[in-house]
C-alpha positions, 0 to 999 in steps of 0.5 A: 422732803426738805430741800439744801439751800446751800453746800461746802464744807466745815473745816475742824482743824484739818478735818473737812466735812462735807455738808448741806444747809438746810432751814430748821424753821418754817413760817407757818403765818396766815398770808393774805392777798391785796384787794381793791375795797368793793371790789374782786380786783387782785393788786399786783406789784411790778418791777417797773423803770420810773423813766421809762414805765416799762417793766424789767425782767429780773434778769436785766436787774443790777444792784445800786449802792446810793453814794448821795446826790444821785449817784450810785455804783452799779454792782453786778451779782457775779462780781459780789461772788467773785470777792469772797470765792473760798468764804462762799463754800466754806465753814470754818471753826475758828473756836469754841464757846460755852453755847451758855455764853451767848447772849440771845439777842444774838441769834438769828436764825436757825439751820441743820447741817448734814453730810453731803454724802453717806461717805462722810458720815463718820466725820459728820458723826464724830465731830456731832458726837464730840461737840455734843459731849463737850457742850460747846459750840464753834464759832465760823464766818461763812457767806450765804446768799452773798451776805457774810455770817458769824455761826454758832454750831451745836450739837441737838436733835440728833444733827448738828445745828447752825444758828446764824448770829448777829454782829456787834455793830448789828445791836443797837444800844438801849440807852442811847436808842430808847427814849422813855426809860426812865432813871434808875430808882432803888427799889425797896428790899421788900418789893425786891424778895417779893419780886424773886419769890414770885419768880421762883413760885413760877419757875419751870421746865422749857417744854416748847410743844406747850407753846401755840401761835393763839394769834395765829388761831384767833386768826384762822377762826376769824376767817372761818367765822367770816366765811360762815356768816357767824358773828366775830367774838372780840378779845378781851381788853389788856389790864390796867397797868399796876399803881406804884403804891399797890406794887407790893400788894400786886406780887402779894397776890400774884405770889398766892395765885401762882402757888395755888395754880401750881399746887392744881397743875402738879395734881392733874400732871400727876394724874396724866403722867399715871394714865400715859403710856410709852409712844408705840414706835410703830406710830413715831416719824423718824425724827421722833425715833432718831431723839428716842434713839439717841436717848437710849444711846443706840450706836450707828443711828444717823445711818439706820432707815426708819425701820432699823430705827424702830427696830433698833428703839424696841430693842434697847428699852427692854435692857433699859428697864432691866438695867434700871 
């Protein structure tokens, strides 16, 4: 069961709903621990005084801001609490934009609100409702942690959904910080409509399920291997980069091939799409009947248990085919 890791309130207008901040990701990494070469000795960090040599318990911790020179100003945690007293529990909406208009290098992370209470469903539910229908998104400052966010908050999934954001001053100019790009060279028009014919050749729906972590899996079956004595297969090598003079060829072909995959990947997707058969309920979490739920545009969902959920889905796919 997911745990909060923060509470206050979005303020819309003069509405003040209570809710709970809940991480919307997980990190699902391989970690490893540090070893001594030719050894079983673990290495360990410690919180150690470079004076003294002795180590300090966390709580005898304070934070320093370096002033140059030495110095610092020491600054305690209750003291950053104190300047932003109101911010620290407090979402406020200062505005809405067309979630479209965000540029992607500014999200950060991602978050799902929910009501602190059953009480405040319905304002949670009219203002998930209201924002889902209007396809924008709000603009708040928030701070968490003792750090100050810009967020966006939509509506998806089912929930609302809080996306921290970076600053403006957080991202970094490509001009001036890369030093290799190279001058802008008109390229030929032919290259160009090759270029856009190969993209529309590969375009596509976002399905985010078709998408694995291999590395991850390489990983795990490296460790496998190694723990079973096999030998360690090895990746094949990147391809060489494409020579300018054999550009247009290079999407030539790469158009030819694309169309040819898509032509095999649209008959075999056919095919599976004729043996597929609608999900049991029986065999969903509640997520997946909360989405089906609100697919078929079941009222009163966000307060079912997942047994009115399952019941309230079967309910409304009979009326669906017959409408249809």
């Amino acid at each position: 069961m997911a745990r909060a890791i923060w509470s206050g309130s979005i303020n819309f207008g003069l509405v003040t709903v209570p809710v709970e901040l809940y991480s919307a990701t997980e990190d699902h990494a391989v970690h490893f621990r540090q070893f001594e070469r030719g050894t079983a000795d673990r290495i360990r960090y410690r919180r150690v005084n470079e004076r003294t040599g002795k180590e300090v318990d966390y709580d005898e911790i304070v934070k320093g801001y370096d002033l140059g020179d030495g110095e610092y100003v020491l600054v305690e945690q209750d003291e950053l609490d104190e300047i932003a007293p109101g911010r620290s529990r407090a979402i406020d909406i200062e505005g809405f934009v067309d979630l479209a208009g965000i540029d992607p290098i500014f999200f950060e992370k991602s978050y799902w609100l929910a009501p602190a209470k059953e009480e405040f469903a319905h304002a949670y539910e009219l203002l998930l409702e209201a924002m889902g229908r209007s396809g924008k998104a709000g603009l708040a400052h928030f701070v968490m942690r003792g750090k100050e966010h810009i967020a966006a908050i939509r509506a998806g999934h089912g929930v609302l959904e809080l996306d921290t954001l970076l600053f403006a001053e957080d991202i970094r100019d490509p001009v001036k910080e890369l030093s290799k790009l190279p001058e802008r060279q008109e390229a030929r028009n032919r290259e160009i409509d090759m270029a856009i014919t190969l993209i529309e050749s590969m375009a596509e729906e976002w399905h985010p399920e078709e998408y694995h972590d291999t590395y991850t899996e390489r990983l795990l079956k490296l460790i496998e291997d190694k723990k079973a004595g096999r030998t360690v297969s090895v990746e094949a090598a990147p391809p060489e980069p494409t020579k300018v003079v054999d550009l247009f060829e290079a999407l030539s072909r790469s158009v030819e091939s694309s169309r040819s995959a898509r032509g095999k990947n649209e008959k075999t997707a056919k095919k599976a799409t004729r043996k597929a058969k609608a999900p049991d309920p029986r065999e969903l979490s509640k997520a997946e009947l909360d989405r089906m739920a609100r697919e078929l545009d079941v009222k009163g969902r966000s307060k079912m248990s997942r047994a009115e959920l399952e019941k309230a889905v079967r309910a409304a796919r009979p009326s669906r085919r017959r409408a249809s």
